[in-house]
ZASESE-778960 format. One line per field, with one value per residue (C-alpha): residue number from 1; residue in three letters; chain; x, y, z. Coordinates in steps of 0.001 Angstrom, whole numbers, plus 500000, padded with zeros to 6 digits. Example, Ala and Ser with C-alpha at 12.3 -4.5 7.8 and 13.67 -1.06 7.14 Angstrom:
<pts>
num <- c(1,2)
residuo <- c(Ala,Ser)
cadena <- c(A,A)
X <- c(512300,513670)
Y <- c(495500,498940)
Z <- c(507800,507140)
</pts>
This chain:
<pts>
num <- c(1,2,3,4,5,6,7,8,9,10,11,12,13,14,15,16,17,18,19,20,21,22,23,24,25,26,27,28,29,30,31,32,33,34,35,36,37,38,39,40,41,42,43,44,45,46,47,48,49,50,51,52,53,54,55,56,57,58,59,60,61,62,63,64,65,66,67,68,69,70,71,72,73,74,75,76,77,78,79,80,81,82,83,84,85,86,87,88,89,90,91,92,93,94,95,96,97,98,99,100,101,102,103,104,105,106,107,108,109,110,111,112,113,114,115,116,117,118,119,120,121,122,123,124,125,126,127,128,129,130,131,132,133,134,135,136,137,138,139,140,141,142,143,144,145,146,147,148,149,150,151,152,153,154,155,156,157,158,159,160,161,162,163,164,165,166,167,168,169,170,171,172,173,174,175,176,177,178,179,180,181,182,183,184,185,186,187,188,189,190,191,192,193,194,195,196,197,198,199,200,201,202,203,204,205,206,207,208,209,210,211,212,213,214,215,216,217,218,219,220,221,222,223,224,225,226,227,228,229,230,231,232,233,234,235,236,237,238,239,240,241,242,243,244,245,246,247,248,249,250,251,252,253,254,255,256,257,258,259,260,261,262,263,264,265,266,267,268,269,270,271,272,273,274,275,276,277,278,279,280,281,282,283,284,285,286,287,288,289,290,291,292,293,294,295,296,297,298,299,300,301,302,303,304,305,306,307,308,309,310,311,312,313,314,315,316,317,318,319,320,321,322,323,324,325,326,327,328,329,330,331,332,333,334,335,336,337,338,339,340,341,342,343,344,345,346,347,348,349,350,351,352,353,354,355,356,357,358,359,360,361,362,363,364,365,366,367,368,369,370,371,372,373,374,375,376,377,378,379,380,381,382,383,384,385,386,387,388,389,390,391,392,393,394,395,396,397,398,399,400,401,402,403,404,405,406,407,408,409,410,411,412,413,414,415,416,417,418,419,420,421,422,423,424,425,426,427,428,429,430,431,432,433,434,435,436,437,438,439,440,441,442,443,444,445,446,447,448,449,450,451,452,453,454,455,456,457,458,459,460,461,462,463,464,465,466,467,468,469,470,471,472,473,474,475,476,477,478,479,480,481,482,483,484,485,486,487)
residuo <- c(Unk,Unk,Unk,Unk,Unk,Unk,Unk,Unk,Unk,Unk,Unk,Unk,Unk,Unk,Unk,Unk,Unk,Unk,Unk,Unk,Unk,Unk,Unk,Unk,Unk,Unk,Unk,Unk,Unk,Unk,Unk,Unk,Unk,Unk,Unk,Unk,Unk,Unk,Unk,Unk,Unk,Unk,Unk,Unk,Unk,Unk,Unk,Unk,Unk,Unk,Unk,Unk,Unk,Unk,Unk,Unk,Unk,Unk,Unk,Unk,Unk,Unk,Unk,Unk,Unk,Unk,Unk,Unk,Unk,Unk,Unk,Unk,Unk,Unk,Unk,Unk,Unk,Unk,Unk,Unk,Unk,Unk,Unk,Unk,Unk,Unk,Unk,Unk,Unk,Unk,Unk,Unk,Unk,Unk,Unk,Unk,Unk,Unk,Unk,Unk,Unk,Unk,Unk,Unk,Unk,Unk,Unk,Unk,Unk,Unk,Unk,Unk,Unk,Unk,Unk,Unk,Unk,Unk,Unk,Unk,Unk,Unk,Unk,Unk,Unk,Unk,Unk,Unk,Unk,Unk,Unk,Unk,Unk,Unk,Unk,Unk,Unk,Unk,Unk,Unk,Unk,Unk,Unk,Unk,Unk,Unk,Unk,Unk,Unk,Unk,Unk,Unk,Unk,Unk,Unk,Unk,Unk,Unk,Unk,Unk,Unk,Unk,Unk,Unk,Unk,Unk,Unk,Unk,Unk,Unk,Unk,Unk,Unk,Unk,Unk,Unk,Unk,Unk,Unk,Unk,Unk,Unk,Unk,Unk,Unk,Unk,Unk,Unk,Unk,Unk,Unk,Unk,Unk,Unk,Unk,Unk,Unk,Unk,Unk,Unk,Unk,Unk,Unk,Unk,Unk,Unk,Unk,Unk,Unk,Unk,Unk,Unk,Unk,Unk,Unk,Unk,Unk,Unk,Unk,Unk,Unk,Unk,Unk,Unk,Unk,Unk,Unk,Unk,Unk,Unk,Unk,Unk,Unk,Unk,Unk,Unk,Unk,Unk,Unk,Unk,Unk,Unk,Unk,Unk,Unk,Unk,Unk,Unk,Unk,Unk,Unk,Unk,Unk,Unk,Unk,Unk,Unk,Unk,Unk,Unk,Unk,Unk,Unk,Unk,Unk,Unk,Unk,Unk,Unk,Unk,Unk,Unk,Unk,Unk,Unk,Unk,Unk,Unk,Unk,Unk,Unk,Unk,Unk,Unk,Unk,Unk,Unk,Unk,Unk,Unk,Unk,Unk,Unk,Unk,Unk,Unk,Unk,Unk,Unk,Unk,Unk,Unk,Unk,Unk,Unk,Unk,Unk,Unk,Unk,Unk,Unk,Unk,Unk,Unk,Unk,Unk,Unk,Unk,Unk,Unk,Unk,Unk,Unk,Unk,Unk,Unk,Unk,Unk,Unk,Unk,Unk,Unk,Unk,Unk,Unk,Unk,Unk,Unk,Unk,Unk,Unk,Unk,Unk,Unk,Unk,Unk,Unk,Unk,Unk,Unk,Unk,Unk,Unk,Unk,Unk,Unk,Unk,Unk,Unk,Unk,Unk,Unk,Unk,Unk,Unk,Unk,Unk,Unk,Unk,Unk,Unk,Unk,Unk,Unk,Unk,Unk,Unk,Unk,Unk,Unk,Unk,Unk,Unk,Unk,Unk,Unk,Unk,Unk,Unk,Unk,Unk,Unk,Unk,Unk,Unk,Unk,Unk,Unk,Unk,Unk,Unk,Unk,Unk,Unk,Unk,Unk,Unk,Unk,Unk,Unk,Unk,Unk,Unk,Unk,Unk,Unk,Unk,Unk,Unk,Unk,Unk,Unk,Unk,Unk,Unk,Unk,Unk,Unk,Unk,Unk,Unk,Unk,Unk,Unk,Unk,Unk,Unk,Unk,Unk,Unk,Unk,Unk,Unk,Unk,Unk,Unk,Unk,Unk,Unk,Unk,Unk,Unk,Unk,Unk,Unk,Unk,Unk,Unk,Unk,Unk,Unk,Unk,Unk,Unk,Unk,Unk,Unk,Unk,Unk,Unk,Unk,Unk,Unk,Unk,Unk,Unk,Unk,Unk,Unk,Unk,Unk,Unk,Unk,Unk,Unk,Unk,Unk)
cadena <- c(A,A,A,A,A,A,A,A,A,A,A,A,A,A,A,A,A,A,A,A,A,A,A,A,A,A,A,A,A,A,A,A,A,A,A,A,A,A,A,A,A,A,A,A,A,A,A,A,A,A,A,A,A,A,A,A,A,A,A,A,A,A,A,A,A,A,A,A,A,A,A,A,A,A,A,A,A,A,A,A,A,A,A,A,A,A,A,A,A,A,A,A,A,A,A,A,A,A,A,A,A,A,A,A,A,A,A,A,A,A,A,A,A,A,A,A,A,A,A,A,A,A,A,A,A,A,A,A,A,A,A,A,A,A,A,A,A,A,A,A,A,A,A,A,A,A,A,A,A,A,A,A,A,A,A,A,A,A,A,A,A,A,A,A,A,A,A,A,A,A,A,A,A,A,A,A,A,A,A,A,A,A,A,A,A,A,A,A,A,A,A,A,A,A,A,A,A,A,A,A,A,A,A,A,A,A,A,A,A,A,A,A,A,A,A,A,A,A,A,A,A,A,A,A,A,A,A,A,A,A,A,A,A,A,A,A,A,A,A,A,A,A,A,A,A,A,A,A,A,A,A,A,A,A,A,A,A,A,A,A,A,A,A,A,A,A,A,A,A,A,A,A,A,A,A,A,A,A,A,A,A,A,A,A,A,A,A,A,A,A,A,A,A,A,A,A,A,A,A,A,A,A,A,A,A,A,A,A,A,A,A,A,A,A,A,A,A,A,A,A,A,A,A,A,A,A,A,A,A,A,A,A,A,A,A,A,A,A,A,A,A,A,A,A,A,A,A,A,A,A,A,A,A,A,A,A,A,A,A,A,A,A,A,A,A,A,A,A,A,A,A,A,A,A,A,A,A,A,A,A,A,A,A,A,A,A,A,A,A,A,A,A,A,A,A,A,A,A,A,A,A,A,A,A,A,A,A,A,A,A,A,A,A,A,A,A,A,A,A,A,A,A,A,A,A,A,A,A,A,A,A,A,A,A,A,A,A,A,A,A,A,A,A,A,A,A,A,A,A,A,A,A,A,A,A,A,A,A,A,A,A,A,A,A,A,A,A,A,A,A,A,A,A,A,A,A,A,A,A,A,A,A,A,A,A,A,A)
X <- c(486988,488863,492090,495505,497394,495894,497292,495755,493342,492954,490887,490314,491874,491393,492668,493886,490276,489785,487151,487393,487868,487902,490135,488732,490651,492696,496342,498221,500123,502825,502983,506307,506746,506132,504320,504108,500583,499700,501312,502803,506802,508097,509966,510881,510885,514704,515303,512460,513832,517672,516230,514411,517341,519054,517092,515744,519481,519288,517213,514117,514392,514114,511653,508982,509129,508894,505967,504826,504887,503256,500050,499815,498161,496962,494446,491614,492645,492174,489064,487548,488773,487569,483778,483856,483637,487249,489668,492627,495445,498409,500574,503230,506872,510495,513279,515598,513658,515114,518563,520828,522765,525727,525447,524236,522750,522657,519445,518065,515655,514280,511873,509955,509168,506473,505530,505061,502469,500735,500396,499357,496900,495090,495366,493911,490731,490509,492308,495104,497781,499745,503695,503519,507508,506640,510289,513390,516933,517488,513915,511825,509770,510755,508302,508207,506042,509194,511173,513552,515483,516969,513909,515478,514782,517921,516656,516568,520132,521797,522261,522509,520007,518218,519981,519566,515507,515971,517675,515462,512593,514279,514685,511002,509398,511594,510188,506005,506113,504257,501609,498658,497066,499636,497856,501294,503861,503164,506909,507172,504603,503958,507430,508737,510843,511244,512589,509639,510913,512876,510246,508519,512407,513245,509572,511069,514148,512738,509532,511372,514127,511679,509567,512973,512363,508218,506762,503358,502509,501012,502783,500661,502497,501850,501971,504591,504202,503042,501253,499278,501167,501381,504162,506009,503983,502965,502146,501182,503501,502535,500970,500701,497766,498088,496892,496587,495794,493324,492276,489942,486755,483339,480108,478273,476036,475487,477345,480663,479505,479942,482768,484798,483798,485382,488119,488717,488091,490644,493056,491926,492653,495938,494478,491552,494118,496061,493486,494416,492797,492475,493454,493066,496031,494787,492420,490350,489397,490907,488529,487076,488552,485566,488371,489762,487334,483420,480756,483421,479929,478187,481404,482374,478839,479061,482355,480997,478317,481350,483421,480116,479348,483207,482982,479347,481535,484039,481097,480328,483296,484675,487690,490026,490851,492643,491718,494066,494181,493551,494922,495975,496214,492718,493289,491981,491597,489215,489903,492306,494139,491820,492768,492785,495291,498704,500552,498173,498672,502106,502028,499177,500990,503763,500829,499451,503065,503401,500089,501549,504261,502713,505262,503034,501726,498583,495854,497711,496200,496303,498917,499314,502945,504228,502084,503190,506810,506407,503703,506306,508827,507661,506017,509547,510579,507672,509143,513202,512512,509584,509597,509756,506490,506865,509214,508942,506144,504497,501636,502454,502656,506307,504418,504289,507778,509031,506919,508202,511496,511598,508781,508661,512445,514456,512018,511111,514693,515489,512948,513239,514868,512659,509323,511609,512265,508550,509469,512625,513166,509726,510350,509592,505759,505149,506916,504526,501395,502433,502690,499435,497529,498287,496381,492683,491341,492347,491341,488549,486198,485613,481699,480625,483670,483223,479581,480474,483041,481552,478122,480923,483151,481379,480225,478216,479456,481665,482126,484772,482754,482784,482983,484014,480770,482056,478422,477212,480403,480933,482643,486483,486635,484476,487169,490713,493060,496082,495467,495495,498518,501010,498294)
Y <- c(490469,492037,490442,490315,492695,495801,499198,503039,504543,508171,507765,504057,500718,498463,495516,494084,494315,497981,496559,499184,497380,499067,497467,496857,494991,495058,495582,492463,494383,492919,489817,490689,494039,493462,496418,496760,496963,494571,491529,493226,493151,496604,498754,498132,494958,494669,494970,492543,489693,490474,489580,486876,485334,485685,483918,481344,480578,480575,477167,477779,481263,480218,477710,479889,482404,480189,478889,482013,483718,480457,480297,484535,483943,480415,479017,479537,483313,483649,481696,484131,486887,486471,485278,489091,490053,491864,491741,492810,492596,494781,493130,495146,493818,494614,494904,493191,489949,490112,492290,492902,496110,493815,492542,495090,494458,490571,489343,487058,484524,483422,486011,485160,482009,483544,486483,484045,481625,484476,485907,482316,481318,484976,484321,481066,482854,485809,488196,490753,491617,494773,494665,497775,498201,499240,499391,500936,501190,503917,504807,506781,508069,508264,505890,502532,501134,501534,499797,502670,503020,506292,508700,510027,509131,508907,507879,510873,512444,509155,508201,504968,503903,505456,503417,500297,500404,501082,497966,495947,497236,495874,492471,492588,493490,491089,488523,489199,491162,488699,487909,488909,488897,491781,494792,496469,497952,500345,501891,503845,503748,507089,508750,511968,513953,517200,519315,517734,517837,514925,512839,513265,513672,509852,508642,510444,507895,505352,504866,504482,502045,499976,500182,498732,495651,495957,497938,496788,496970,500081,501873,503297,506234,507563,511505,513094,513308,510311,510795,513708,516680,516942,519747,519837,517092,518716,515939,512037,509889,507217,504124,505690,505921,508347,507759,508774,507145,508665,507662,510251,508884,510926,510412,510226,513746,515215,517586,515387,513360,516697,516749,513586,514288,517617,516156,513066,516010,517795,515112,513790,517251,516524,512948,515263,518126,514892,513161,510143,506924,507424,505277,505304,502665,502545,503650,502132,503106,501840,499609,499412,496224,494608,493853,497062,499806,500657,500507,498435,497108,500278,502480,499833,500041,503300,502810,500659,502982,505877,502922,502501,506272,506613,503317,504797,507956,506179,504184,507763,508545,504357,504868,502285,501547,499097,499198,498821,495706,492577,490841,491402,490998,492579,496409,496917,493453,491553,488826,488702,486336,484751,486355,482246,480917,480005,483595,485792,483986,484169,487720,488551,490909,492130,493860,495441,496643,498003,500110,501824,502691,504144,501901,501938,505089,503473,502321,504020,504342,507016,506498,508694,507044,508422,511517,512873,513115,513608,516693,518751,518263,518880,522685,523064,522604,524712,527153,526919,526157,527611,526090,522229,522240,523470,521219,518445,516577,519807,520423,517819,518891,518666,515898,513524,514369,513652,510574,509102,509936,508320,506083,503995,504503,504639,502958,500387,499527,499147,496315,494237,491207,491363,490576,488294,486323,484988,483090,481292,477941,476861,473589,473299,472131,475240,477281,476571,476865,480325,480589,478581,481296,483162,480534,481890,478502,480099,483763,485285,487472,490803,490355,494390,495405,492583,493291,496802,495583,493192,495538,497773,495471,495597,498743,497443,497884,501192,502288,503279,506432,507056,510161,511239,513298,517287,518854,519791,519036,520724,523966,523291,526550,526248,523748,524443,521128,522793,521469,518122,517685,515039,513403)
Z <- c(480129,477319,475595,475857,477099,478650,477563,478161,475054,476323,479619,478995,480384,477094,475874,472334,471358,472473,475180,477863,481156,485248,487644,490917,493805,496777,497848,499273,501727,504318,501642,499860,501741,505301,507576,510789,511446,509285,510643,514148,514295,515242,513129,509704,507566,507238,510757,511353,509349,510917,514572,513612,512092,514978,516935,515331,512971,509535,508611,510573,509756,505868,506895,508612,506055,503194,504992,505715,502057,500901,503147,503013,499675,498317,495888,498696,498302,494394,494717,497436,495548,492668,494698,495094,491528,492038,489376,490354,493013,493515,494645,497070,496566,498492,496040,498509,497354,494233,494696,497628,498562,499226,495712,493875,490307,491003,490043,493060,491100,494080,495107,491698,492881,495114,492893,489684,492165,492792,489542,488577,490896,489971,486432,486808,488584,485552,487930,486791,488818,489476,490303,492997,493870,497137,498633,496687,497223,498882,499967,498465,501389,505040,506295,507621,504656,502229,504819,505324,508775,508643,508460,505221,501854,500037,496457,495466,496512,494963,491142,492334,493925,491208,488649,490874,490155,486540,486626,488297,487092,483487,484822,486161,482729,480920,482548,482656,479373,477869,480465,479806,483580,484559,484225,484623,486783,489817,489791,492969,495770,497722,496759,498654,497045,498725,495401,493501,490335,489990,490423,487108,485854,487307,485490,482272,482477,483539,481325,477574,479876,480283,477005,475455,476961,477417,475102,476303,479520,481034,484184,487030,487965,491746,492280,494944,498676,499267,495596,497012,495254,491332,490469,487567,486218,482706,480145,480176,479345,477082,478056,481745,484084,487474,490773,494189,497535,500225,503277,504930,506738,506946,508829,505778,506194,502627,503205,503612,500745,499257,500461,499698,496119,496332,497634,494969,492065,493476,493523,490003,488699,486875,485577,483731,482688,481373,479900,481268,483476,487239,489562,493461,494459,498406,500305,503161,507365,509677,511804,515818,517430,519738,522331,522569,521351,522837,520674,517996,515966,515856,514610,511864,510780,510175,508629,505983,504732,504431,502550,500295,499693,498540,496321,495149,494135,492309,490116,489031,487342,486699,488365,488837,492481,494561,498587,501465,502196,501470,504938,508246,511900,512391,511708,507655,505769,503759,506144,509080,511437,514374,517809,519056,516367,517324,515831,517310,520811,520613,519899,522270,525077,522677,520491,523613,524515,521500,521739,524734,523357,520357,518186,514932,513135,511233,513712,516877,520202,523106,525034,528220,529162,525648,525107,528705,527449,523396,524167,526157,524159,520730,522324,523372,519901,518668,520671,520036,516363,515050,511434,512814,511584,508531,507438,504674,504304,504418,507076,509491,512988,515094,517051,513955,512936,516198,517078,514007,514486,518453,518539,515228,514087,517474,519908,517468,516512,520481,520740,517367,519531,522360,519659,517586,520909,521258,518702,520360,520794,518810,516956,512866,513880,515731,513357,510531,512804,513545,509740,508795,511118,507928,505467,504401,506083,509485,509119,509827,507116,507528,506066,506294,503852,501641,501229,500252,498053,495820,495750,494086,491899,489078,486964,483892,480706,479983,475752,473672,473848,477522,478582,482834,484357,484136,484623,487881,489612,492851,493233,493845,495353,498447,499728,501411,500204,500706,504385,503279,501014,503214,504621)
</pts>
């Protein structure tokens, strides 16, 4: 381990005593920024929590999910973690934990009680942490995962909301700029901004706002379109690593080994051009459920040796990385909830409701029901408006415009009562067993990805004097990625 605090020396991660060091870990997603499919509410968080205040009144409603934040991550989690040989976790927050738009630019200490355990019990097991602001005011994408309702990203049409996160994100460093065990602050995750440019503009303002109150701490800065696009972006700022996410999965032929490295060159072009550390923030497959999918076994094997032939890729060139996720209901995690426990039970025919109605866009299902009404409709739109699928994010089809638009906005919204009403009437006991389902003592451990991952974790020792690989690499211009960008 190096020490103190970590900053950016060229390509490096060092610390105070210029040891290079590589970040390796997961995300804690749904934690302090709920999703969907990870935990399986429709919808967005905000909405989520509204319904389940209503039914349950507001002191079991602060009870469960006191409860439920608490057992999400525990000691038992650090401990496993860190088994693993991982080193990191980002950790995914909501800014309505700590600021509401009611009360704008009032500092809510209470969501720090949960971020500062978890930054504790890590540090206690020699793991860093990574504030990932995964929600802003405003939103900064479209999508469910920045808890946005509206389909449209209005952070960047609004000073304010802008202005809002520069805030915050000075509270934030104030209070870990001394600590050691936070490898830094993820500003954004997967921003949208259809003009592009104000993007790297908003990183321009916000980077010296907070270097006035942290001058230490190094930013991870994710790329536009869901950090998949890299315009205007023409020098590093300092103290700054970039990153990107990606997600594609591969049989594992040598020619799609080829391939994915093709396709993580490509998207590390601006961090070499830069000269700067590389950092994938999430990737991860999605995996077969025994009780819904054939041959579940067989296809996650296979899964596994794709995850290890990426992971293999990313020893090459000692990457930082951080896969999605750490836990779950059963679609991506480490470890996920048991099908038996109390939570899942409760939510047992509500999850298969929401599979037919194609409710989530990560780990989605055919669905005849929806696809026999959605198909016709987006051809007519094809066909009345021929650019719907050129629109903004670019190459995505009318089909995943629209299904997002009715399905996991509209749809979604319609039924955020009807999932929060499982829950009625359950007394304070059966509260916190739905919440303990949560606790790693209950879940379940997803042993094929964990293998891979801690075969990975560590990379032997990395020099001052390393240098990324730049002979033999593969020929960038044997592969079309303009098809990918939005994915």
């Amino acid at each position: 381990m190096a020490s103190g605090i970590l900053k950016v020396d060229g390509e490096l991660v060092v610390g105070d005593d210029g040891k290079p060091v590589i970040l390796r870990g997961a995300g804690l997603g749904g934690w302090m920024n709920m999703e969907n499919f990870i935990t399986g509410y429709p919808g967005m968080e905000s909405q989520h929590r509204a319904a389940m205040l209503r039914v349950l009144g507001k002191e079991k409603y602060e009870f469960f999910f006191d409860k439920w934040l608490e057992y999400f991550f525990t000691e038992a989690d650090a401990k496993f973690f860190a088994s693993k040989g991982l080193n990191c976790l980002r950790i995914p927050f909501n800014y309505r934990h700590f600021e509401d738009d009611a009360n704008p630019r009032v500092l809510k200490e209470g969501g720090f009680k949960y971020l500062d355990r978890v930054i504790e019990l890590c540090a206690r097991e020699k793991i860093y942490t990574i504030l990932d602001m995964h929600t802003v005011p405003g939103g900064q994408n479209p999508d469910w995962h920045s808890d946005n309702v509206t389909n449209y990203a209005a952070f960047w049409d609004y000073k304010d909301h802008q202005d809002r996160t520069v805030w915050l994100w000075e509270q934030i460093a104030a209070r870990y700029k001394d600590n050691p065990w936070v490898a830094g602050y993820n500003p954004i995750n997967e921003p949208c901004d259809p003009q592009h440019w104000r993007l790297p503009a908003f990183y321009d303002r916000l980077e010296p706002a907070i270097r006035k109150v942290d001058p230490n701490h190094i930013l991870w800065l994710d790329g536009n379109t869901f950090a998949m696009q890299w315009k205007f972006f023409d020098k590093a700022l300092p103290n700054c690593s970039y990153g990107f996410p990606k997600g594609e999965t591969f049989t594992g032929s040598s020619e799609q080994k080829n391939l994915l490295e093709l396709q993580f060159l490509k998207k590390a072009e601006i961090m070499y051009k830069l000269k700067t550390p590389i950092w994938n923030g999430e990737f991860g497959p999605v995996y077969a459920n025994p009780s819904l999918d054939q041959n579940a076994e067989e296809v996650n094997a296979a899964r596994y040796n794709v995850l290890g032939a990426q992971l293999s890729l990313y020893d090459k060139y000692k990457i930082h990385w951080s896969i999605w996720l750490y836990k779950d209901i059963g679609i991506q995690g480490m470890i996920h909830t048991n099908p038996s426990s109390k939570y899942m039970r409760t939510i047992a025919s509500w999850l298969a409701r929401k599979r037919a109605l194609q409710l989530d866009a990560w780990g989605r299902y055919p669905s005849k029901e929806v696809e026999d009404v959605i198909y016709p409709l987006c051809e007519y739109i094809d066909k009345v408006c021929p650019t719907s699928k050129d629109q903004y994010p670019p190459n995505w089809p009318t089909e995943r415009q629209i299904t997002r638009i009715i399905n996991q906005i509209y749809m979604s919204t319609c039924v955020q009562d009807e999932f929060a009403s499982l829950f009625k009437d359950m007394s304070f006991e059966e509260l916190e067993e739905c919440a303990r389902s949560f606790h790693f003592d209950e879940c379940v451990q997803r042993d094929g990805l964990n293998k891979a991952l801690e075969e990975h974790a560590a990379v032997g020792e990395i020099g001052k004097d390393f240098v990324r690989p730049t002979n033999d690499r593969p020929d960038l211009g044997k592969y079309d990625f303009a098809r990918e960008q939005g994915d």
